[in-house]
N, C-alpha and C positions, 0 to 999 in steps of 0.2 A: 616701709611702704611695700602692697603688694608687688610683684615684680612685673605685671603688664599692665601698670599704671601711662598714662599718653605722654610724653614727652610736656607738652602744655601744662600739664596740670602740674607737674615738680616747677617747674619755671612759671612764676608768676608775670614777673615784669620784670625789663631793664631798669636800674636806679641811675637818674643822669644827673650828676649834685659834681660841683665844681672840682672837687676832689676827686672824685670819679671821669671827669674828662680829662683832668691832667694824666691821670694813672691809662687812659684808653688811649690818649696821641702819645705819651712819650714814654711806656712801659710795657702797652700790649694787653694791658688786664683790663678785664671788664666787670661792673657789677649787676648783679640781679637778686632781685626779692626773690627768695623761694620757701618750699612746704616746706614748714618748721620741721618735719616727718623725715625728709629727703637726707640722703646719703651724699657722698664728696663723689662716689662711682657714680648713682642715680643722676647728680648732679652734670656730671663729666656729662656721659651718654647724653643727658635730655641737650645739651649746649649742642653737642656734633649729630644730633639729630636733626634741630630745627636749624641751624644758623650754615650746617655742612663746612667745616671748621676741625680742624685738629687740637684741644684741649692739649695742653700741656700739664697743668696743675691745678686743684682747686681750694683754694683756703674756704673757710666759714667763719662766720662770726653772727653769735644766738641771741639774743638781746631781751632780757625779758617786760614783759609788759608793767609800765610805771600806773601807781595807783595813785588817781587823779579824784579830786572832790568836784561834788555835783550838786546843786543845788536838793537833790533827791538821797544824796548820802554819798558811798564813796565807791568807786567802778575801777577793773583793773583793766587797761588796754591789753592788747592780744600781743603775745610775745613773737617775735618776727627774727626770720634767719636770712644775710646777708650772704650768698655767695661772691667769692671774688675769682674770676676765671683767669689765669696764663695762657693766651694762646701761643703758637709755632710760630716761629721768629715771621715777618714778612706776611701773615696774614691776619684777615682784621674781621670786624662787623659792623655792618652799615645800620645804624640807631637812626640818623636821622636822612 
């Protein structure tokens, strides 16, 4: 991605699915949808950008879009990349 892309636009959404709140109160990581485009740095940066947070680590995981039948023939869903963020020990993000 360009490099003066807005912070918003790498980070789509917070993902809040039960596996993901266990992983936020008793581990510190947090998940977020983001541009399939985005980098692990891109990714870092846009997190201590918006949330003002010290990023420790960030894994990804890319998922590609499953081909699904349609009464019209057969469509492929859009392939979607999960960030999983480590923050600094003792700090956190308020989702809800």
């Amino acid at each position: 991605m360009p490099a003066n892309v807005a912070a918003h636009h790498i980070i789509k959404r917070p993902l809040v699915t039960e596996k993901g709140t266990f992983a936020m109160n008793e581990l510190g990581k947090y998940s977020f949808l983001v541009d399939v485009r985005a980098t692990k740095t891109e990714i870092k940066n846009a997190v201590q950008e918006i949330y003002k947070v010290q990023v420790v680590g960030v894994n990804t995981v890319t998922s590609k879009g499953k081909f699904r039948a349609t009464k019209f023939g057969v469509r492929q869903e859009p392939t979607t990349k999960r960030a999983i963020v480590s923050l600094k020990e003792g700090q956190s993000i308020e989702l809800f």
